[in-house]
DRENDO-1510 file (C-alpha; in Angstrom, 1 decimal, always signed):
<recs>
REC; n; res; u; v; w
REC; 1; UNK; +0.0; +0.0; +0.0 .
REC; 2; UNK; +2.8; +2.3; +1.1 .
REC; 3; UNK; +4.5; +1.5; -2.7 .
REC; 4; UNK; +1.6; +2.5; -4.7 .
REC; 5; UNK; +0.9; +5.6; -2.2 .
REC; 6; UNK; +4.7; +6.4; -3.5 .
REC; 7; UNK; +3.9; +5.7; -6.8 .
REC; 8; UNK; +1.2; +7.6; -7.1 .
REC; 9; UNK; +2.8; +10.6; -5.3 .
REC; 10; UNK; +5.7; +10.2; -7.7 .
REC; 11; UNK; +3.6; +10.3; -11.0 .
REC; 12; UNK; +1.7; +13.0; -9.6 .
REC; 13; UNK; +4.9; +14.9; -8.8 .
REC; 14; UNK; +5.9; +14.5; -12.7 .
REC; 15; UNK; +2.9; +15.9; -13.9 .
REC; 16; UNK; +3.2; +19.0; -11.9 .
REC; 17; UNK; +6.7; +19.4; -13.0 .
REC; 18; UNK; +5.6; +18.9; -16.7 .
REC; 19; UNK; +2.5; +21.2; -16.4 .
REC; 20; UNK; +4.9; +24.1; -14.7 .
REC; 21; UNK; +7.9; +23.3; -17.5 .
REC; 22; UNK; +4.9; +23.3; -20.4 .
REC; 23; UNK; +3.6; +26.7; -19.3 .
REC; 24; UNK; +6.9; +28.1; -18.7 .
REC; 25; UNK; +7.9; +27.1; -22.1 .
REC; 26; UNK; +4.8; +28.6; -24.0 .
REC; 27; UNK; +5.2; +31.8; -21.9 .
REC; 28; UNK; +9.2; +32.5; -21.9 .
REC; 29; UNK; +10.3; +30.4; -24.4 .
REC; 30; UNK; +11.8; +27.0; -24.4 .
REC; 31; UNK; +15.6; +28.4; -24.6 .
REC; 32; UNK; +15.1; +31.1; -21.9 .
REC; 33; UNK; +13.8; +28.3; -19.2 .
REC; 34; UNK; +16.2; +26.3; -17.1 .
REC; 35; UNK; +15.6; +23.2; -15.2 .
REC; 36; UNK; +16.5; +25.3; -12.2 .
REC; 37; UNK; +13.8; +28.1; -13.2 .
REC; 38; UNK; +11.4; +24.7; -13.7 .
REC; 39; UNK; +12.2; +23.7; -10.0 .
REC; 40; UNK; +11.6; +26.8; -8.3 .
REC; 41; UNK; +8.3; +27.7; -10.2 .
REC; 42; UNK; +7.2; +24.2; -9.5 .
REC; 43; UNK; +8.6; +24.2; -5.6 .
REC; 44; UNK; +10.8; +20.9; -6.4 .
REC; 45; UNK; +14.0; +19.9; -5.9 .
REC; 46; UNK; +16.7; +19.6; -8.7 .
REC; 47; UNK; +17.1; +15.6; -7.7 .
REC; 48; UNK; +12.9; +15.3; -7.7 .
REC; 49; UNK; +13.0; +17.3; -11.3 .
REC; 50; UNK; +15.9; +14.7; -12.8 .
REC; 51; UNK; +14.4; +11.6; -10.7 .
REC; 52; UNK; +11.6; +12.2; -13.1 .
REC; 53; UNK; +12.8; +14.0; -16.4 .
REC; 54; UNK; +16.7; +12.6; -18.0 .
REC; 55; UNK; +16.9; +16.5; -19.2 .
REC; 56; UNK; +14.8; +19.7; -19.7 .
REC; 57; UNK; +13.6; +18.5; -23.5 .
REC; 58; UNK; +12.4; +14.8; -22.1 .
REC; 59; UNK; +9.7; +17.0; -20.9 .
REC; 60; UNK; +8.4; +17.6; -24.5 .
REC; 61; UNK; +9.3; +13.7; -25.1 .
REC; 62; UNK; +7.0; +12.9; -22.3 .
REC; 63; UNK; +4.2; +14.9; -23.6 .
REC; 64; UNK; +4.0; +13.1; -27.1 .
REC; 65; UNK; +4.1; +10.2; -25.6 .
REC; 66; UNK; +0.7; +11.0; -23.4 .
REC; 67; UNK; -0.4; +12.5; -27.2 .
REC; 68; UNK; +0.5; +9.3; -29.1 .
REC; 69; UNK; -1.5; +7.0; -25.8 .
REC; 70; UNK; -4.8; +9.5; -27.0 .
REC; 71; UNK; -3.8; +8.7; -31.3 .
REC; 72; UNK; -4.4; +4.9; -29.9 .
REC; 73; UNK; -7.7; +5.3; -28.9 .
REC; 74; UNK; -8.9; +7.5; -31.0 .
REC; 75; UNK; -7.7; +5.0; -34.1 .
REC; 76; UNK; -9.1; +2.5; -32.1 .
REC; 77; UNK; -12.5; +4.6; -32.3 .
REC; 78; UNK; -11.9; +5.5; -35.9 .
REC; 79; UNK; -11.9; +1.8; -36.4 .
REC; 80; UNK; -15.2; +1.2; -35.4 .
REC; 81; UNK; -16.9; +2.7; -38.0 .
REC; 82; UNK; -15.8; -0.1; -40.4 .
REC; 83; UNK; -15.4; +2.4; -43.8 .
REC; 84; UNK; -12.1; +1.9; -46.0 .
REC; 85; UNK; -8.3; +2.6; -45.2 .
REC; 86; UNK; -8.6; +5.7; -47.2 .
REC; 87; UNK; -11.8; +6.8; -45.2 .
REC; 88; UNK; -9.7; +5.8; -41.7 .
REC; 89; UNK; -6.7; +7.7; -42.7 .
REC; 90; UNK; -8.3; +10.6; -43.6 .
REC; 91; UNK; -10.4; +10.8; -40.3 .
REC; 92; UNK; -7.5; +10.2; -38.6 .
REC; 93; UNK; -5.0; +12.7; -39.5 .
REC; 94; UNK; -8.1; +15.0; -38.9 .
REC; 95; UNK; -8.6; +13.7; -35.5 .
REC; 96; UNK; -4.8; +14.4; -35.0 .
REC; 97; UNK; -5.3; +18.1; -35.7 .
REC; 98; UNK; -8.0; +18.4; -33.3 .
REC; 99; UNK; -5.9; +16.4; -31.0 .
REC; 100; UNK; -3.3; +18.8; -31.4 .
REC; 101; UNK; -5.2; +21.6; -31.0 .
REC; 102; UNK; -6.9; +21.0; -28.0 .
REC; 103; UNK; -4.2; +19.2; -25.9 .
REC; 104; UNK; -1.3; +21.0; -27.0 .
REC; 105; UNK; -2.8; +24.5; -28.2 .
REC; 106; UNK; -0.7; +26.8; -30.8 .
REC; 107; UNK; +1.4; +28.8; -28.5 .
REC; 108; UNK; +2.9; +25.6; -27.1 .
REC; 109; UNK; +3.5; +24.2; -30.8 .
REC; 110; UNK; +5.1; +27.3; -31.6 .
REC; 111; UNK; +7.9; +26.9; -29.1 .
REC; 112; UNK; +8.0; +22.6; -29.7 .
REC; 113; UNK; +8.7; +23.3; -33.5 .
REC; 114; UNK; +11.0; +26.4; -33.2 .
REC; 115; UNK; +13.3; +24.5; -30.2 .
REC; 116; UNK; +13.0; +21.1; -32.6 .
REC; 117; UNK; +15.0; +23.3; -35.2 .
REC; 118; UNK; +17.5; +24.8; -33.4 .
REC; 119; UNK; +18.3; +21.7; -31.6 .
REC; 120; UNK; +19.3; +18.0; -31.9 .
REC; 121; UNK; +17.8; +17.0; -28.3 .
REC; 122; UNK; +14.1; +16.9; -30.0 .
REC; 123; UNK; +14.1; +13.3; -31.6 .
REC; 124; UNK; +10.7; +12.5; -30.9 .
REC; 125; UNK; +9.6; +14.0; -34.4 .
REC; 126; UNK; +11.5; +11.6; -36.9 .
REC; 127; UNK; +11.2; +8.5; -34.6 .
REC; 128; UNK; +9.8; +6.3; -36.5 .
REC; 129; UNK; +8.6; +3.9; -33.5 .
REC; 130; UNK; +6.3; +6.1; -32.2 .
REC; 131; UNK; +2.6; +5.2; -31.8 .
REC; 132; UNK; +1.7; +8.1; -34.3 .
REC; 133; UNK; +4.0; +6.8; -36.8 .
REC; 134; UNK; +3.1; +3.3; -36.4 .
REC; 135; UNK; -0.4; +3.7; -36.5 .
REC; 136; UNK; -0.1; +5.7; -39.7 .
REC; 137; UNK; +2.1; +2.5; -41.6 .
REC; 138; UNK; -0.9; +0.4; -40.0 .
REC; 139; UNK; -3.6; +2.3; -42.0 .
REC; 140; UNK; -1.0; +2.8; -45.1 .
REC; 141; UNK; -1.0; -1.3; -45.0 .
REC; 142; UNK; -4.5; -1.8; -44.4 .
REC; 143; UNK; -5.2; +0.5; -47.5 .
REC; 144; UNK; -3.1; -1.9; -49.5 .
REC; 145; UNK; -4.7; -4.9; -48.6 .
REC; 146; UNK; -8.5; -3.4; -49.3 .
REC; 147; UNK; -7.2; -1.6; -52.1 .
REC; 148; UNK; -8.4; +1.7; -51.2 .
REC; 149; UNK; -4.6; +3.0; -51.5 .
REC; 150; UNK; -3.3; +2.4; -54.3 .
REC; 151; UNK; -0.7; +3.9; -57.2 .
REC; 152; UNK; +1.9; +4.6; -54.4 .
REC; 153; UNK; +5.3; +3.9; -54.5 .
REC; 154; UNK; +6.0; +2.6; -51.2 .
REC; 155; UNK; +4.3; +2.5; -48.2 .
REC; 156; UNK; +7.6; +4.5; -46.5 .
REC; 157; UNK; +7.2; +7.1; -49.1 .
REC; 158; UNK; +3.3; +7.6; -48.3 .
REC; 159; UNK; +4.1; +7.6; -45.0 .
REC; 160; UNK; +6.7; +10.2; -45.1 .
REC; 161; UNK; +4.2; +12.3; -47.3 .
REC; 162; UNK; +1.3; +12.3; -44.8 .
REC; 163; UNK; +4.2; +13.3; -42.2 .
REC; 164; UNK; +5.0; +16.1; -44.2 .
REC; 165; UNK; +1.6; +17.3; -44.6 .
REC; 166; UNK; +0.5; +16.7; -41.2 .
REC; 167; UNK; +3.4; +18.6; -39.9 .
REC; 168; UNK; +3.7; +20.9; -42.4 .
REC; 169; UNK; -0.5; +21.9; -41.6 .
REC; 170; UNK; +0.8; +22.5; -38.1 .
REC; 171; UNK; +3.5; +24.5; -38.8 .
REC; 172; UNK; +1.9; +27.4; -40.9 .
REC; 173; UNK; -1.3; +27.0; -39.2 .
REC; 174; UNK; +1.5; +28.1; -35.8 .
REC; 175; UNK; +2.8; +31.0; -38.1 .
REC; 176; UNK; -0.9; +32.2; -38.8 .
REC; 177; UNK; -2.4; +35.2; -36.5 .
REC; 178; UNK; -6.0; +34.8; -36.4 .
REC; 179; UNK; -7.8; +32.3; -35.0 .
REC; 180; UNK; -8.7; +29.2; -37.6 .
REC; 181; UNK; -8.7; +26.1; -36.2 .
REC; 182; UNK; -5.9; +23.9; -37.2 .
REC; 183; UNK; -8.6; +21.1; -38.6 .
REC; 184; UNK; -9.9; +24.2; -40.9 .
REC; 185; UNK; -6.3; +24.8; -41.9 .
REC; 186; UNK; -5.4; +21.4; -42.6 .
REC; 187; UNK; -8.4; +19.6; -44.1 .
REC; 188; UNK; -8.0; +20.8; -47.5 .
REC; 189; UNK; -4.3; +19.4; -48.0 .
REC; 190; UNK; -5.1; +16.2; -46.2 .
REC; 191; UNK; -8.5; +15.7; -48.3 .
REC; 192; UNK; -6.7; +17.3; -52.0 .
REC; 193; UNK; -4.0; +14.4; -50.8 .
REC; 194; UNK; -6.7; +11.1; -50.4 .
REC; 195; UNK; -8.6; +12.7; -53.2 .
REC; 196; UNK; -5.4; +12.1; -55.7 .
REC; 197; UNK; -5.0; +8.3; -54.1 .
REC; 198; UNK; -8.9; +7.9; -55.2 .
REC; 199; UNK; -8.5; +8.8; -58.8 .
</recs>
């Protein structure tokens, strides 16, 4: 009882950490916070913050993680409906952006793609294990088999395609001043790309 009193206490103590670093970052910046700015505004220690976190940009690691635990079940939802790969993978990428969007918010996006550019640390973006990624190969595959997707020349050259749009959408739709969504930004390259695997 005592163990999972600790372990609860200890995840609970990570998510604080992570909330505090995550608003930190979309407020000052990811370069201009340090781990010891992150232990003070969270009232930690230094040896709590790296008992939890390797280094400051795990924190960002750790987030897409949760994100990628949310793609699962909303695949698994997407699923459900029983329509072709095509059909899943657009609904999908869709569901990402709203995912996105509502989880993450554009502010925070902002300063997770700017620090992923000026640093090596960010790997989480072209691992190709991750959930995200594998789901996406999943649907690619499943496309093939029903032959909703067709005419492509591989299914890593697809999938590094819908990567580019996906994170391309996100990346102007951060650059953008008003206040579109990012599903209203995105849909039309994600649909004008299934559209072209239709003909």
């Amino acid at each position: 009882m005592d163990l999972e009193n600790k372990t609860t206490k200890g995840l609970q103590t990570q998510l604080h950490i992570m909330t505090v670093a995550l608003d930190l970052f979309k407020t000052l910046g990811y370069d201009n916070v340090s781990v010891d700015r992150i232990v003070k505004e969270s009232k930690t220690s230094k040896g709590s913050f790296y008992q939890h976190f390797p280094s400051k940009s795990s924190i960002f690691m750790m987030r897409f993680m949760e994100m990628d635990e949310k793609y699962l079940h909303i695949y698994e939802e997407i699923k459900q409906q029983n329509t072709l790969a095509i059909e899943r993978l657009e609904a999908f990428c869709l569901a990402v952006f709203r995912c996105i969007e509502k989880e993450m918010g554009k502010d925070l996006m902002r300063v997770i793609y700017s620090a992923a550019i000026i640093s090596n640390e960010h790997t989480f973006f072209t691992n190709e294990n991750r959930k995200l990624y594998v789901i996406l190969r999943q649907i690619i595959e499943e496309g093939k088999e029903d032959s909703s997707i067709q005419d492509v020349e591989s299914t890593k050259v697809f999938f590094q395609m819908i990567v580019q749009c996906l994170m391309g959408a996100i990346y102007y739709w951060g650059l953008q001043l008003d206040d579109v969504t990012l599903e209203e930004l995105g849909k039309p390259l994600v649909t004008k790309l299934m559209t072209s695997l239709r003909l």
